[in-house]
C-alpha positions in Angstrom: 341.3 74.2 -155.7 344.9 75.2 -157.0 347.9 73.4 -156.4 351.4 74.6 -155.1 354.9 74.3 -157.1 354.7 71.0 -154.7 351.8 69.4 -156.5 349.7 70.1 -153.5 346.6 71.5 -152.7 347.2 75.5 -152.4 345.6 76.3 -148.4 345.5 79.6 -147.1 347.1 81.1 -143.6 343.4 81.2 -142.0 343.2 77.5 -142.9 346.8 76.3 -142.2 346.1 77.6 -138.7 342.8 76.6 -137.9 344.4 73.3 -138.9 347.4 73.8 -136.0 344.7 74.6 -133.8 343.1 71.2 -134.5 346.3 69.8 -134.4 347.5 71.1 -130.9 344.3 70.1 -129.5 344.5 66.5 -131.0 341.7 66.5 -133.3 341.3 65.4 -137.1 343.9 63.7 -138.8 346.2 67.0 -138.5 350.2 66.0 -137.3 351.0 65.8 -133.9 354.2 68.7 -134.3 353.2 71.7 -137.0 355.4 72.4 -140.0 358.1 75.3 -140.0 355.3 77.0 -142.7 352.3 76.6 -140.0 354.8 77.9 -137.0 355.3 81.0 -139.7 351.9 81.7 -140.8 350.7 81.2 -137.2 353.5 83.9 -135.8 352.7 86.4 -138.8 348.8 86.4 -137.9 349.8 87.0 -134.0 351.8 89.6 -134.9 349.1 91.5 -137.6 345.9 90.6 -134.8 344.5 94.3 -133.7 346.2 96.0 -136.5 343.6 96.9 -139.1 344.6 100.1 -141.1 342.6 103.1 -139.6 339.2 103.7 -141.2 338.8 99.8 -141.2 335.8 99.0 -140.0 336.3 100.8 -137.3 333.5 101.8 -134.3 332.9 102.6 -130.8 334.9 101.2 -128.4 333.6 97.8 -127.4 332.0 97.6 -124.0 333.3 95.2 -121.7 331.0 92.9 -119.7 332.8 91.8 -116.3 331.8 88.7 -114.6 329.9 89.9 -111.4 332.7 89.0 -108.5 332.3 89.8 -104.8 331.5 93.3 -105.2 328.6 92.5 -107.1 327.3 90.4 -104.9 327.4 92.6 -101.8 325.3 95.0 -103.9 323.0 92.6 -105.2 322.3 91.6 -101.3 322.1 95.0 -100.2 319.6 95.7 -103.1 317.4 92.8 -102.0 318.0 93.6 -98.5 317.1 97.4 -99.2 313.6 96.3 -101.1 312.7 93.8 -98.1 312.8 96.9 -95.8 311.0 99.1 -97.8 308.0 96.5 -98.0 308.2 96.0 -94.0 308.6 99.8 -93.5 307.6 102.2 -96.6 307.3 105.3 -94.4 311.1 105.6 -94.6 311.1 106.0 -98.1 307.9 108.5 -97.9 309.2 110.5 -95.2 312.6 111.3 -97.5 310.4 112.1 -100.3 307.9 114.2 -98.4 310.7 116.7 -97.3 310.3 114.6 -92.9 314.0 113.1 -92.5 315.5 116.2 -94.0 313.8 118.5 -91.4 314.2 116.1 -88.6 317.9 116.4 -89.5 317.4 119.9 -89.7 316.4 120.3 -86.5 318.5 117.6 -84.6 321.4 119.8 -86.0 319.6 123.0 -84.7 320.4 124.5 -81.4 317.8 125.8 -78.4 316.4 129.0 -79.4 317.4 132.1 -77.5 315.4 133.0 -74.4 312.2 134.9 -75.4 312.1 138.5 -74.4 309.0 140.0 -75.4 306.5 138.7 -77.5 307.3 137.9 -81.0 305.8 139.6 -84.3 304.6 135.9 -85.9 303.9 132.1 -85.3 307.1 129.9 -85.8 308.2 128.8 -89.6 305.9 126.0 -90.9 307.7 122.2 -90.7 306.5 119.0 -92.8 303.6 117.4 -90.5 305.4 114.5 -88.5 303.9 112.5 -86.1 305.3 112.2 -82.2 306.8 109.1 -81.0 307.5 107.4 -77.6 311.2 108.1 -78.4 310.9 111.3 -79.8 307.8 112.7 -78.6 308.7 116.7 -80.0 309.3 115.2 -83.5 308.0 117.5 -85.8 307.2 120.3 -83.4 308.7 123.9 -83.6 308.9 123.1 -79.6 312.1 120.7 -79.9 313.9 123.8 -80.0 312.3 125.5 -76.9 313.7 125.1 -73.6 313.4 122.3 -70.9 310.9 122.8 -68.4 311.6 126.0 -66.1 314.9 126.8 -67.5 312.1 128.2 -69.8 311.0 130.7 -67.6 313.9 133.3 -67.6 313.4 136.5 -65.6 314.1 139.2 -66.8 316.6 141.6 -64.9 315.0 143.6 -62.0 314.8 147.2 -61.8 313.0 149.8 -59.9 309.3 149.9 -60.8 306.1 151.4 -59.4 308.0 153.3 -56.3 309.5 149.9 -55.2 313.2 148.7 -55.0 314.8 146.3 -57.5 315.2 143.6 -54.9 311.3 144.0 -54.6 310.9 143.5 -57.7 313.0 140.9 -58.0 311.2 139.1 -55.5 308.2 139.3 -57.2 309.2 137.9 -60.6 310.8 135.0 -58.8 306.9 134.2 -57.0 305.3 134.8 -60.3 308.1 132.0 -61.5 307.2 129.7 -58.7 303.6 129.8 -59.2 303.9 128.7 -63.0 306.7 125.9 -62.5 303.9 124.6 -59.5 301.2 124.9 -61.5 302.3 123.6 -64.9 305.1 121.5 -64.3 305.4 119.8 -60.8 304.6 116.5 -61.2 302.1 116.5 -58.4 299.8 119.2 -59.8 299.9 117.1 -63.1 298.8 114.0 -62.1 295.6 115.7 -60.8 296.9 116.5 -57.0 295.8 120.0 -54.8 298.5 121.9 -56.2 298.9 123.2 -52.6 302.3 125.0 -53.8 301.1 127.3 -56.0 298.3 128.5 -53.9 300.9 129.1 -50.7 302.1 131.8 -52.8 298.5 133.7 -53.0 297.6 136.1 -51.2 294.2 135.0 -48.5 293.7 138.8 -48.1 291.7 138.0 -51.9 289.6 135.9 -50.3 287.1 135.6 -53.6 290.1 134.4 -55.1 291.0 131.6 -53.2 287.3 130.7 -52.7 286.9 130.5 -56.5 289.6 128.2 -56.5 289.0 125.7 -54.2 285.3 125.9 -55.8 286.9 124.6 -59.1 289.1 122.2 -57.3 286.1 120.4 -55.2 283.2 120.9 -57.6 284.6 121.5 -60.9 282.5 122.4 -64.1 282.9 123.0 -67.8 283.0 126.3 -67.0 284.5 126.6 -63.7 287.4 124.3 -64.2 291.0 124.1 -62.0 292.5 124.1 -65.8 291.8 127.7 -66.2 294.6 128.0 -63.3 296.5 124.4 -63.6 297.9 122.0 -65.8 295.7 118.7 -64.5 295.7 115.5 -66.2 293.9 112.2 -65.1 296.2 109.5 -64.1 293.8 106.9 -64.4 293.6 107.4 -68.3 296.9 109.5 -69.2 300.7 109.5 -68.4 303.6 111.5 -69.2 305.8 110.6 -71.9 309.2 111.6 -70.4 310.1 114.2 -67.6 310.3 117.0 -70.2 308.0 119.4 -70.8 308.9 121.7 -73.6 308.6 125.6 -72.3 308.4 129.0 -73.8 307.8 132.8 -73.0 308.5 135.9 -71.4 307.4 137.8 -68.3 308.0 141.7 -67.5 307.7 144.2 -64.4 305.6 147.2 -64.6 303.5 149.7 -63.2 299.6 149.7 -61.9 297.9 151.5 -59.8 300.1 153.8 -57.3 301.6 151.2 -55.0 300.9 148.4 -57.3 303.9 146.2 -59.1 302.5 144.4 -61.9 304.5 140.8 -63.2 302.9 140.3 -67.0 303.5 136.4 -67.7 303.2 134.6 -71.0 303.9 131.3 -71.1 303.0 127.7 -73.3 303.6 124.9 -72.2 304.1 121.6 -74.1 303.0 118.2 -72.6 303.6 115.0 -74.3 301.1 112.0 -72.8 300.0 108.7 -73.8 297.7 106.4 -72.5 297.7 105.2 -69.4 296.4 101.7 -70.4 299.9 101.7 -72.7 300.1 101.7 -76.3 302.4 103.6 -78.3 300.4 106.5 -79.4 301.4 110.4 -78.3 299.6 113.4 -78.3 301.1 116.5 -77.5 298.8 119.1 -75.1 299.6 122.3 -75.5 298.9 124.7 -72.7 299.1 128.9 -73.2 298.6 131.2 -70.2 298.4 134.9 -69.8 298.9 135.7 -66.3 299.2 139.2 -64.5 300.2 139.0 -60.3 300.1 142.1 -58.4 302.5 142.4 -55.2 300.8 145.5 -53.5 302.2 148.3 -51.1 301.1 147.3 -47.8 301.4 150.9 -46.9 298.8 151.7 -49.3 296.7 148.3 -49.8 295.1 145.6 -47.8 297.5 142.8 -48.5 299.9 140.2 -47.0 303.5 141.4 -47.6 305.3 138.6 -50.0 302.4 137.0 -51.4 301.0 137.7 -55.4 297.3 138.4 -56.1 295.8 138.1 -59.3 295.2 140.6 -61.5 294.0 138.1 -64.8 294.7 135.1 -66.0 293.5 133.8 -69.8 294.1 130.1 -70.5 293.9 128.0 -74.0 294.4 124.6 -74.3 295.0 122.5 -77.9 294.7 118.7 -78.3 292.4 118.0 -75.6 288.6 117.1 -75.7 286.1 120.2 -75.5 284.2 121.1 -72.4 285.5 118.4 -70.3 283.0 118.8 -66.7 285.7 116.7 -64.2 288.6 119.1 -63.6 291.3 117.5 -65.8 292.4 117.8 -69.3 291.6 114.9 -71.5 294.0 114.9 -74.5 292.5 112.9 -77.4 293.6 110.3 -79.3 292.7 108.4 -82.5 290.0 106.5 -80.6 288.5 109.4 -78.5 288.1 111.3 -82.0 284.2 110.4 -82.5 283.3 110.9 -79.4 282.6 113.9 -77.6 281.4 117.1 -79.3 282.6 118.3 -82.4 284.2 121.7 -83.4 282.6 124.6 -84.6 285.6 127.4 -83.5 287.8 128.9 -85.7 291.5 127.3 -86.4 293.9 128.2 -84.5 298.0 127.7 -84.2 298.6 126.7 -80.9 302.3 127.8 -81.3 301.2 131.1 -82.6 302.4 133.5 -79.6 302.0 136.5 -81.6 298.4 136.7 -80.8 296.7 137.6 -77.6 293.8 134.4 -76.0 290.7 135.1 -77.0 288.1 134.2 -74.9 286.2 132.0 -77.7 283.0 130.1 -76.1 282.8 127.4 -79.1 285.7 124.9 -78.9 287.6 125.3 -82.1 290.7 123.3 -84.1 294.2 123.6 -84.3 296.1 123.7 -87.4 299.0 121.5 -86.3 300.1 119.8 -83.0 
């Protein structure tokens, strides 16, 4: 070690303050109050700290590591709080991957589709398959966007047709109107009673008529069945989920035979029903008629003046079980699935309303509900 003009030990800066260090805190035998050269080396090494000369072993930027503080551990909660609900209920994590809360945003955003005037070219645009709840029993059905019940069934505007007047006319699309609210949507009528309303508006001068349909009503079959006329459901085993029924279609005036005013009706219906017994489990029935009422000339027909006879009516029903013998429809569910006999019909969109009924014996599948 080399000595000083002093006779002492030669120390470097580093080491004379690393020594005031020690001193200040107390520790060796270092004096209690630093010499005017430590107070100078110390205050020349402040002022040269962080001022290497450029190209100095210089390098990125260094990256700061911050204590966590409250905001951390608001996120760290959340985080935990996020992964608990995940475990408890996964299916909101799958239905935002699988495309289901986008669309059900989509359509909550959407408004009611404009009133249908004739029937349409194609089946409604394909949504991600979602499943119906108590709260939201339309969820992932192009019918969320259909209208409420019998605002559904919008006339169309009445003019002259078949040699009779426009109020005539008008007449006559407003019974053909009456007949499908009481037959498909009054409450009585669904929950299996005579649906006494809608046949008040048929004509007794067809009398096979009206013997055909009490027939079905007191003796029903697979075949001959009150649900080729009415919406009928058994309120021992089913309930409504709601008020609303979900309603779409069109109806028009025109010609027939000479004295003959023809109503053309096309209507599905959309029933969400759960089990009577409770549960939470919904199944959506879907109901399609094709209906054509004649309001004759009583100058030129045997009829009674005001009341509709029918011409044809073509009915298809999804959702339900196949060639039920008591009158009613019998909407399946996840339990009723074994039972009962099984498909061997072709697959059908029950929302499809570009295509005419066919009058298919073998009871076929739907390709969503």
């Amino acid at each position: 070690m080399g000595k000083n003009d002093h006779d002492r030990p030669d120390i470097s800066d580093e080491e004379w303050a690393r020594f005031m260090e020690q001193a200040a805190q107390g520790a060796g035998d270092a004096p209690k109050e630093p010499s005017a050269r430590a107070r100078m080396v110390t205050e020349r090494l402040r002022a040269t700290q962080g001022q290497e000369p450029p190209g100095w072993r210089t390098g990125p930027a260094p990256r700061v590591r911050r204590r966590p503080g409250r905001l951390g551990a608001v996120l760290a909660v959340l985080g935990i709080a996020g992964l608990a609900l995940i475990a408890v209920r996964p299916e909101l994590v799958i239905d935002r991957i699988t495309g289901k809360t986008a669309a059900r945003e989509e359509a909550a955003k959407a408004g009611p589709l404009a009133p249908e005037t004739e029937r349409p070219s194609a089946a409604p645009p394909s949504l991600p398959p979602d499943l119906p709840t108590l709260q939201d029993p339309f969820r992932g059905s192009p019918a969320l966007q259909w209208a409420d019940g019998a605002a559904g069934i919008e006339l169309p505007a009445a003019t002259p047709v078949a040699g009779m007047s426009s109020e005539t006319v008008a007449d006559a699309l407003q019974k053909a109107r009456q007949f499908l609210v009481a037959a498909n949507l009054d409450p009585a009528t669904l929950r299996g009673d005579r649906p006494a309303s809608a046949i008040a508006l048929l004509d007794p001068r067809q009398p096979d008529l009206l013997k055909d349909v009490e027939q079905y009503l007191k003796a029903p079959t697979a075949q001959d069945t009150p649900a080729l006329l009415f919406t009928r459901f058994d309120p021992s085993r089913i309930k409504p989920v709601g008020d609303v029924v979900k309603v779409r279609g069109s109806m028009r005036a025109e010609q027939g035979e000479p004295g003959e005013l023809l109503v053309v009706a096309d209507y599905t219906f959309v029933h969400p029903v759960t089990p009577a017994q409770g549960g939470s489990e919904v199944q959506r029935t879907i109901v399609r008629r094709q209906t054509t009422f004649a309001l004759l000339d009583p100058a030129r027909w045997e009829t009674t003046r005001g009341r509709l006879q029918l011409r044809a009516y073509h009915a298809e029903w999804s959702n339900v079980e196949c060639e039920a013998a008591d009158g009613y429809l019998h909407p399946q569910f996840t339990a009723d699935l074994p039972a009962g006999p099984q498909p061997t019909g072709p697959a059908v969109d029950p929302y499809d309303r570009s295509r005419e009924i066919k009058d298919e014996k073998a009871c076929g599948t739907v390709t969503r509900s």
